[in-house]
NUROMI-493355 format. One record per residue: residue number from 1; residue in one letter; x, y, z of N, C-alpha, C in turn. Coordinates in Angstrom, 3 decimals, decimal comma. Layout:
REM NUROMI-493355
NODE     k   r      neast     nnorth        nup     caeast    canorth       caup      ceast     cnorth        cup
NODE   NUM   a          X          Y          Z          X          Y          Z          X          Y          Z
...
This chain:
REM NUROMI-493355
NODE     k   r      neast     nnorth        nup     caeast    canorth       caup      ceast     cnorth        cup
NODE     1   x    -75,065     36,794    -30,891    -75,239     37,810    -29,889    -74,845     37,204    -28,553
NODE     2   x    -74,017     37,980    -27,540    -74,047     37,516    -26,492    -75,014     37,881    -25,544
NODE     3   x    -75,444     37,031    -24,389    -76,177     37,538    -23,132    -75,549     38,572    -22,451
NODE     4   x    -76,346     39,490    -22,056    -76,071     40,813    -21,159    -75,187     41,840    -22,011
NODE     5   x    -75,608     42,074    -22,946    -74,974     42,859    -24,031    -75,760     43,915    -24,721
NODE     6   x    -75,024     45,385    -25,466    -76,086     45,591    -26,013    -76,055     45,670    -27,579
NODE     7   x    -76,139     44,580    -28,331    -75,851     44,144    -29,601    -77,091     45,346    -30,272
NODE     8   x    -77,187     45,494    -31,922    -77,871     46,285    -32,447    -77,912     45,001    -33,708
NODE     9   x    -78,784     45,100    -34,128    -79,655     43,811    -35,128    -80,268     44,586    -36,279
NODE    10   x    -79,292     45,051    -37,663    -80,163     45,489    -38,995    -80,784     44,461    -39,705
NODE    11   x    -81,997     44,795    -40,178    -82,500     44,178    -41,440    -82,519     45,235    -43,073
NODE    12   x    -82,187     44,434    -43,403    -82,282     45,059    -44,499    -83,362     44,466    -45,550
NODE    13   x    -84,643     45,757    -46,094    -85,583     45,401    -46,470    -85,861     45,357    -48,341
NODE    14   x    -86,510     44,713    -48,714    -86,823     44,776    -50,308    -87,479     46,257    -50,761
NODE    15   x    -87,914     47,237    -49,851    -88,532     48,419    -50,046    -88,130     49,003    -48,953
NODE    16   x    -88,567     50,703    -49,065    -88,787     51,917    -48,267    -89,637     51,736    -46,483
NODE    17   x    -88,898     51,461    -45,929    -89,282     51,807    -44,439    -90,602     52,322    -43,869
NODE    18   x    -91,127     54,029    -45,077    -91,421     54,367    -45,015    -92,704     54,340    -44,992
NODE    19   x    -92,864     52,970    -46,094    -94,207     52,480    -46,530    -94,603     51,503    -45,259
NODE    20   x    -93,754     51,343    -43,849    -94,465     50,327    -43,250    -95,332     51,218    -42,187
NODE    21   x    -96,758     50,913    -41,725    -97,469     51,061    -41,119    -97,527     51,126    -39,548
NODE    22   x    -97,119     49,094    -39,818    -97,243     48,852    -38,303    -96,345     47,786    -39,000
NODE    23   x    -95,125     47,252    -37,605    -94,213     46,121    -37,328    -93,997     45,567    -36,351
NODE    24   x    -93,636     44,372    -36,401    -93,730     43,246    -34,981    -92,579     42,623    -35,429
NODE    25   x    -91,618     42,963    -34,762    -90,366     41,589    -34,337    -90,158     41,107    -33,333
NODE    26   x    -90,107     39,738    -33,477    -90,609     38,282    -32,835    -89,138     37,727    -32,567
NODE    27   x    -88,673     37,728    -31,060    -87,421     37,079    -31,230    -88,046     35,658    -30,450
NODE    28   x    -87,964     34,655    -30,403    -88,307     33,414    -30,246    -87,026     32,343    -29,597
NODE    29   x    -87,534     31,774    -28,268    -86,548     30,551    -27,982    -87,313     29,156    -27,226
NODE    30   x    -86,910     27,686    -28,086    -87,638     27,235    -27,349    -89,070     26,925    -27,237
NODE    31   x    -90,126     28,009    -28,110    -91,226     27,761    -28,811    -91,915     28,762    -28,060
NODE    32   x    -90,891     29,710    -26,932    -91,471     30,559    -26,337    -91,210     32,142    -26,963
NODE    33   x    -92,024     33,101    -26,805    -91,445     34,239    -27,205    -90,779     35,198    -26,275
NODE    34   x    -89,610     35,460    -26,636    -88,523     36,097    -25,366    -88,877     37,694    -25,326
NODE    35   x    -88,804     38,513    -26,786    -89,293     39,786    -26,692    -89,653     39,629    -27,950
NODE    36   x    -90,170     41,238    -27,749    -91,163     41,152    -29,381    -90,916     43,076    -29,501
NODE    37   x    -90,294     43,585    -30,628    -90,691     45,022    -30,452    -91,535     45,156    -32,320
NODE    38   x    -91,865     46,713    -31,761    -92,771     47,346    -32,464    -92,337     48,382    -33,207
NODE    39   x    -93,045     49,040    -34,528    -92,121     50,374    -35,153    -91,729     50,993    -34,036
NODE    40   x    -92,756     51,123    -32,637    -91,886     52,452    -32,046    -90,583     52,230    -31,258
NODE    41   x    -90,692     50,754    -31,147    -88,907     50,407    -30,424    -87,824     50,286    -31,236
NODE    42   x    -87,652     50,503    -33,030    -86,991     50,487    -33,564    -86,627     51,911    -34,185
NODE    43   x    -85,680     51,668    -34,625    -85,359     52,967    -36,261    -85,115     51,996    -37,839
NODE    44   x    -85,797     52,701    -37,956    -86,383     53,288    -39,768    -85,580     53,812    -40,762
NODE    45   x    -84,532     53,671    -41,565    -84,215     54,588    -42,153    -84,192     53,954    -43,439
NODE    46   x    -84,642     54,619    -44,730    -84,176     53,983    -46,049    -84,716     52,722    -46,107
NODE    47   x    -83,869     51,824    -46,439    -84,190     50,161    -46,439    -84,302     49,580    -45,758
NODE    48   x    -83,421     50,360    -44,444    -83,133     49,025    -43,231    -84,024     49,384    -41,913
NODE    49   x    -84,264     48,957    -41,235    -84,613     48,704    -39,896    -83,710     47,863    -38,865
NODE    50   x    -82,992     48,721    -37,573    -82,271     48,700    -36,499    -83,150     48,611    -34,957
NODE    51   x    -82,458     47,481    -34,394    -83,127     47,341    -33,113    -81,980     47,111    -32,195
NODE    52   x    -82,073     48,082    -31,218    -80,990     47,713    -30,484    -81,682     46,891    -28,810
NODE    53   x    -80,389     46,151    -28,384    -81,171     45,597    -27,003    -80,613     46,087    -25,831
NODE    54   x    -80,979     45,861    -24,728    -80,479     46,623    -23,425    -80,080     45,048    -22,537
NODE    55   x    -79,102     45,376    -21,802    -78,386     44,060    -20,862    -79,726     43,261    -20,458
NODE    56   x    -80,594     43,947    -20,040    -81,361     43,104    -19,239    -82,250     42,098    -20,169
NODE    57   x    -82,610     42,862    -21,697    -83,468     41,916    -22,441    -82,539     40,894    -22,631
NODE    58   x    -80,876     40,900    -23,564    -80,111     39,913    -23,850    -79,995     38,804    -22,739
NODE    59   x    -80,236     39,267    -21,281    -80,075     38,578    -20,391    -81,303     37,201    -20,323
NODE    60   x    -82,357     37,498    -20,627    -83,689     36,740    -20,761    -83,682     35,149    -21,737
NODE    61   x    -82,558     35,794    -22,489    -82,257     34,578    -24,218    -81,147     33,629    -22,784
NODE    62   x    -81,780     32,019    -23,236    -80,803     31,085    -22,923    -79,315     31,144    -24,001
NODE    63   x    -78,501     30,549    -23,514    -77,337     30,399    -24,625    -77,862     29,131    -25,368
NODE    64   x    -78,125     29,642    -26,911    -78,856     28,595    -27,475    -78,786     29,137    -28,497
NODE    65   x    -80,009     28,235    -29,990    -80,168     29,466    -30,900    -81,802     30,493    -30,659
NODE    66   x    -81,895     31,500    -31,396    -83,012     31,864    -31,154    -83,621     32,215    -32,524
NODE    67   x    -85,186     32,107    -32,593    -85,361     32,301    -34,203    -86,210     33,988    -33,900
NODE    68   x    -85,903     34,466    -35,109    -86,190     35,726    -35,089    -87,213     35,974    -36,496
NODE    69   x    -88,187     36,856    -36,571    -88,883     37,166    -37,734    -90,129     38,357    -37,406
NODE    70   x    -90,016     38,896    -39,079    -90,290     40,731    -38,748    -92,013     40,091    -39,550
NODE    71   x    -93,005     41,058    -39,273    -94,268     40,933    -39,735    -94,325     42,235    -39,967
NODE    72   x    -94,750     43,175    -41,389    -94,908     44,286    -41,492    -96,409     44,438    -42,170
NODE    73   x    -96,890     45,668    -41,962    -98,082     45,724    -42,580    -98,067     47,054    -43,537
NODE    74   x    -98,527     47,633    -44,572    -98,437     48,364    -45,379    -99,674     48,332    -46,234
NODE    75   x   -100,278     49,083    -46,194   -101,514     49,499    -46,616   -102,306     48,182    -46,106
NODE    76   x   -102,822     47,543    -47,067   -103,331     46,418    -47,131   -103,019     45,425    -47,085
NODE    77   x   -101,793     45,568    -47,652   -100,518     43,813    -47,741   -100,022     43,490    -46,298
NODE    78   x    -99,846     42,673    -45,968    -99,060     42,070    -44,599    -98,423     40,645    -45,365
NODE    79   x    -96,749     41,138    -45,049    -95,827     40,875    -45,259    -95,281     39,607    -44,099
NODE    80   x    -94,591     38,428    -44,095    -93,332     38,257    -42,989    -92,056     37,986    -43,988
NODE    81   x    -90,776     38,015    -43,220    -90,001     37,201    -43,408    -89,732     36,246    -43,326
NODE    82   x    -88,232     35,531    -43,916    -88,184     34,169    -43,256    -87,966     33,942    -41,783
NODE    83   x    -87,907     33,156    -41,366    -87,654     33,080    -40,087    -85,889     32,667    -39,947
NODE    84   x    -85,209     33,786    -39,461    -83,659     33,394    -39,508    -83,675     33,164    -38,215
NODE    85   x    -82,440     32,529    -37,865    -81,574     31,956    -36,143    -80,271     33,168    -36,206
NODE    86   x    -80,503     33,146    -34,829    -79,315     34,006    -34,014    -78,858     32,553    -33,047
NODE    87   x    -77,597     33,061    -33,050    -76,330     32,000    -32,044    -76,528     33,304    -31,001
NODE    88   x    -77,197     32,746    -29,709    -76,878     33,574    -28,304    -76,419     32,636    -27,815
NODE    89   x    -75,113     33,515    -27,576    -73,711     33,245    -26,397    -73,781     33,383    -24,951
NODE    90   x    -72,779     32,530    -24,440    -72,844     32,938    -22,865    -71,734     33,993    -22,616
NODE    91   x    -72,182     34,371    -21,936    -71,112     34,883    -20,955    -70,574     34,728    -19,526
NODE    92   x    -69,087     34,723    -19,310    -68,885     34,414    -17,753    -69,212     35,399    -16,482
NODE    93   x    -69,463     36,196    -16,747    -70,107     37,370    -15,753    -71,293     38,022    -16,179
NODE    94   x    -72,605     37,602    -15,174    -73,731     38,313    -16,040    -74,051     39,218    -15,385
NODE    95   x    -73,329     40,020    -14,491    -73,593     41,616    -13,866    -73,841     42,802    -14,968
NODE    96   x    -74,916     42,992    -14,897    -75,418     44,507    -15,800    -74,592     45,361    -15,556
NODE    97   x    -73,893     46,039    -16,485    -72,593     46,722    -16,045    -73,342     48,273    -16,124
């Protein structure tokens, strides 16, 4: 992903969307947490789950890697993933266009 961009980030899940409750994605840099959204900042559809970002959040990520990971809850079970890395890029102009 580059900084000041507005990239869109699918996951694609082992089950139905439908069955999740409540969700937390954790984007991470550094040991700090950069943003974090919730079912209501994403879309839902089928298997996958889509998060898109706005210039100003991408702007927040150093050019580095960043680790990312989803926590879902569903009935009773609470779920995470693994924890995957994103490559955030620089860019030479960081004016919010």
């Amino acid at each position: 992903m580059y900084r000041v961009t507005t990239p869109t980030h699918t996951f694609n899940l082992p089950f139905e969307t439908s069955l999740i409750d409540k969700l937390i994605l954790t984007y991470k840099q550094n040991g700090k947490t950069i943003i974090e959204k919730t079912e209501a900042d994403v879309e839902m559809d089928g298997t996958k789950v889509s998060v898109t970002f706005t210039q100003q959040e991408t702007a927040l990520f150093k050019a580095d890697i960043a680790k990312v990971q989803m926590r879902v809850k569903s009935g009773e079970k609470v779920m995470a993933s693994n924890i995957l890395t994103v490559n955030v890029n620089e860019v030479l102009n960081k004016e919010v266009l």
